[in-house]
C-alpha positions, -999 to 999 in steps of 0.1 A, spaced: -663 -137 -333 -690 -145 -310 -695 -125 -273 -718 -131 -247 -733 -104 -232 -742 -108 -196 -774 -88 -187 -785 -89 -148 -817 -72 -133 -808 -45 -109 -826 -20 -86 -812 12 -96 -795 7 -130 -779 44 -124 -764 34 -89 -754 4 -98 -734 15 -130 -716 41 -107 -706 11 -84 -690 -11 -114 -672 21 -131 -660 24 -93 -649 -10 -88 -628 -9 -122 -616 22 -124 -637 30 -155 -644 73 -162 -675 79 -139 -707 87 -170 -744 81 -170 -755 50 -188 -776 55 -217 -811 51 -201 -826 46 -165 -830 13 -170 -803 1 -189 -768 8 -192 -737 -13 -206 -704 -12 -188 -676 -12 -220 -638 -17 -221 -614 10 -234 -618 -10 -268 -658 -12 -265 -663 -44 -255 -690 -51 -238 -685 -65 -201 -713 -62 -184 -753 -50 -194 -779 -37 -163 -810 -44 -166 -839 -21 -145 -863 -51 -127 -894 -52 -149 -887 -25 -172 -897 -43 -205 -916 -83 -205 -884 -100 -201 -896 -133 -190 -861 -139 -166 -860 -98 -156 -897 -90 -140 -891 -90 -105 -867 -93 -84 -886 -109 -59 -889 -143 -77 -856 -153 -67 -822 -141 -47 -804 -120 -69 -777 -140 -88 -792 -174 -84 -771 -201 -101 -751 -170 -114 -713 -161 -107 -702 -127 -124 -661 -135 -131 -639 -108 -142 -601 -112 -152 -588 -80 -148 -551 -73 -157 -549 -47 -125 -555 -71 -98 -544 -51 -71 -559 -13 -77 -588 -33 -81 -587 -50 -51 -579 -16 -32 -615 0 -49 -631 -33 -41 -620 -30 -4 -633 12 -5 -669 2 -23 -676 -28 4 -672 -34 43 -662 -69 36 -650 -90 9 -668 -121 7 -634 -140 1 -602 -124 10 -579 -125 -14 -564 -166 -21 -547 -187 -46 -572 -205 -66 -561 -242 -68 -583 -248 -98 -570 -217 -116 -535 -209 -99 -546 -175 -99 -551 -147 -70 -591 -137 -69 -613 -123 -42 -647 -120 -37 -674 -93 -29 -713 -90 -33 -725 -54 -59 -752 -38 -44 -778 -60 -61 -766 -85 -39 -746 -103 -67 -715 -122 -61 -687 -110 -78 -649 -126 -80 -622 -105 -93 -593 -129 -104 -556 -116 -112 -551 -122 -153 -513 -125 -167 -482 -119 -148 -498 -109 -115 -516 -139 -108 -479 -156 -106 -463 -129 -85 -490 -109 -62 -488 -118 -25 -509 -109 0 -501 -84 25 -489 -90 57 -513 -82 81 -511 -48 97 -491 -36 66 -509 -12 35 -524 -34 3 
């Protein structure tokens, strides 16, 4: 089996792993150094790496600087709990970038939102949900 392990340079690679255990529900705990941490799934699949800005001679990670955080980069995640995600995403941010929508491409529900880093981030409805969630109505709870 091959995986592909996304790595992306953050600020604070402590914050910043407290925001994505946040956003999916994961059991709050310290990554394994200051400058790098890997977010895992309950089977230990890796989802996501961070990466401190300039903490090793990584050609791609030196500065931040050099170019707008997530530059020709769209983190995706298919999550199976679509909405208590979308209730943690709507607690971590002030606004989504997207609100929730059908994606024509995909038929699936997704939103939108930017981590701290300033990285865009869609969260996208995986099995059943994606075929029955509904937005709320406005004025009425998610």
């Amino acid at each position: 089996m091959t995986r592909l392990w996304t790595i992306i340079g953050v600020g604070d690679v402590p914050a910043s792993f407290k925001w994505y255990q946040s956003l999916f529900g994961h059991p709050e705990t310290a990554p394994s150094h200051d400058y790098f941490g890997q977010l895992l799934d309950e089977d230990g699949t890796v989802l996501l790496c961070l990466h401190q800005w300039g903490a090793h001679e990584h050609p791609s990670l030196t500065r931040a600087g050099e170019a707008s955080p997530g530059n020709g980069l769209l983190l995706f995640f298919r999550v199976d709990d679509y909405e208590t995600v979308l209730e943690r995403a709507r607690a971590l941010v002030s606004r989504l970038d997207e609100e929730p929508h059908r994606n024509p491409n995909t038929q699936t529900w997704e939103f939108s939102l930017r981590d701290p880093d300033g990285y865009y981030v869609t969260i996208s409805a995986l099995g059943a949900t994606s075929r029955s969630w509904r937005p709320p109505r406005p004025g009425s709870a998610s």
